[in-house]
N, C-alpha and C positions, 0 to 999 in steps of 0.2 A: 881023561881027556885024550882025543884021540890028536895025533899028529898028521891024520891025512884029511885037517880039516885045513885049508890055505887062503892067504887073506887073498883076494879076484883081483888082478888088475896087470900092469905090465912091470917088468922089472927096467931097467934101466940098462940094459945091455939088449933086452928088446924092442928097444927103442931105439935107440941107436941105429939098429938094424934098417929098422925103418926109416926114418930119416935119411941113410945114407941111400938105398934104394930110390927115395923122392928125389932126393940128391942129383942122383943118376940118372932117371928122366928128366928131369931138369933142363940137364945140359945135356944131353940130346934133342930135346923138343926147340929149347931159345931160339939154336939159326935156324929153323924151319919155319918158327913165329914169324922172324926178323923178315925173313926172303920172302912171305907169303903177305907182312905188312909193305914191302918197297913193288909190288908186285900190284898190289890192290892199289895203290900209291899211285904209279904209271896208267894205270889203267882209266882211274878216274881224272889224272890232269890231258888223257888222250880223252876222256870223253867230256870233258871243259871243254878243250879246246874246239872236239868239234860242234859240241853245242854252241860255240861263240859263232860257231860258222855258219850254221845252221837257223842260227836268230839272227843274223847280221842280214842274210840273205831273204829272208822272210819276210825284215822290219822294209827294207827297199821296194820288195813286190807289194807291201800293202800301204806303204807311202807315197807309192809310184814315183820315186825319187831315186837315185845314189845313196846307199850306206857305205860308210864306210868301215874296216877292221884297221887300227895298227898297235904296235906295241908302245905302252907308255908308262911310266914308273911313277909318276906322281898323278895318275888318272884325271887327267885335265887336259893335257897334249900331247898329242906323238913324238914322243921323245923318250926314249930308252935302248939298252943298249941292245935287249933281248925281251922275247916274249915273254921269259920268267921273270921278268921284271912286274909284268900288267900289261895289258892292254884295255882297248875303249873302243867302244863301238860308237860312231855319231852320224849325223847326216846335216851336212854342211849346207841349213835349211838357205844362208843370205849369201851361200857361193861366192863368197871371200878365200877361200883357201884353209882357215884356220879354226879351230876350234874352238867354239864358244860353251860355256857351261852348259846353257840351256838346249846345246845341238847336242850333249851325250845322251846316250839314249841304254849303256849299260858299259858294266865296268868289269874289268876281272883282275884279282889281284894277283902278286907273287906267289911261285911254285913253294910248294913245302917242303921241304927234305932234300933242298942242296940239288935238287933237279935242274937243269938245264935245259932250254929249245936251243936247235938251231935251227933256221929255216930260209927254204931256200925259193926264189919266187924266179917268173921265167920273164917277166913282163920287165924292161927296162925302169919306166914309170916307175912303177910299183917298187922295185927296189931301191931306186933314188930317192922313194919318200913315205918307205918302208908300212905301205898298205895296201891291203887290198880294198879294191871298191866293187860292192855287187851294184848291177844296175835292177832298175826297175821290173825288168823281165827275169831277175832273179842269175843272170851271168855275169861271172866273175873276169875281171878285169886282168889274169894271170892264173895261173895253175903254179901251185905249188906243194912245197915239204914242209911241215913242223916235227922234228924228229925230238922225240920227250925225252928225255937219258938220266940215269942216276950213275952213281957210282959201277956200277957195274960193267956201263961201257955198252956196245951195240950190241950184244947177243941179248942185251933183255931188253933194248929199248923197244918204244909204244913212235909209229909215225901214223898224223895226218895229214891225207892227201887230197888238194882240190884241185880238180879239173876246170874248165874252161866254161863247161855249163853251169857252175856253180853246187854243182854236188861233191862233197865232203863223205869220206871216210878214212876210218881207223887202218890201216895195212901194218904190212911187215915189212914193205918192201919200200921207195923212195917213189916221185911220182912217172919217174922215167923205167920203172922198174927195176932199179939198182937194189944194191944191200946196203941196209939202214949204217950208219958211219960214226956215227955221233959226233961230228967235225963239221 
């Protein structure tokens, strides 16, 4: 019986080996997951938002009416403290002032992952009762900031910015041209 016949497989110090190597990309790869999930994260609650902006101002030019955007935490009325709360898009068909069920017209819920807006609007109006309104011709009733933020603070945050004609986009920068604050 020959001795340089051997039972195939791994010993258990070969293994080891291996696992500890797995091990070791591991934890190297996690925060790279982690930063590249809070990243895709911002990225899609900057492109919610401006897709709210985007349908709000849309829904006015084809209703030939006022839409209104504001932020609201129980999706029913403007009331919350911030955009991650929710907001509601409606159009105040019996121009009362206030928001009836049947006048919403789309809903967006809270941010995911401990996100925060802050936003900044130019229009007095509009920040005493925290909305904006597109008119019929599709222009916005203020220009402003939605600045998106996670933990990280402003070097990574995501801002949307609306101008005056009612066109919305994604920046880096605030709508006056500042650097994003997250404050």
């Amino acid at each position: 019986m020959s001795l340089s016949h051997r039972a195939k497989g791994f010993t258990i110090i070969e293994l080891l080996i291996v696992l500890t190597i797995v091990g070791i990309f591991g934890m190297i790869a996690v925060p790279g997951f982690l930063q590249t999930i809070q990243d895709n994260r911002l990225t899609a609650q900057a492109n919610d938002m401006l897709g709210a902006l985007y349908f709000a101002r849309s829904e006015a030019i084809k209703l030939n009416d006022d839409v209104q955007l504001c932020r609201s935490n129980n999706q029913t009325s403007c009331t919350a403290s911030s955009y991650a709360d929710g907001w509601i898009i409606w159009n105040d068909a019996d121009e009362d002032g206030t928001v009836a069920t049947s006048e919403i017209i789309r809903v967006g819920g809270a941010l995911e992952g401990g996100n925060v807006v802050y936003h900044s609007l130019t229009d007095a109006a509009a920040v005493a009762t925290n909305t904006v309104t597109f008119t019929s011709r599709g222009l916005s009733s203020a220009q402003g900031t939605w600045q998106i933020c996670d933990s990280r603070g402003a070097s990574e945050a995501k801002a949307v910015v609306l101008s005056l004609s009612g066109r919305a986009k994604v920046s880096e920068t605030l709508a006056n041209g500042g650097a994003l604050t997250c404050s």
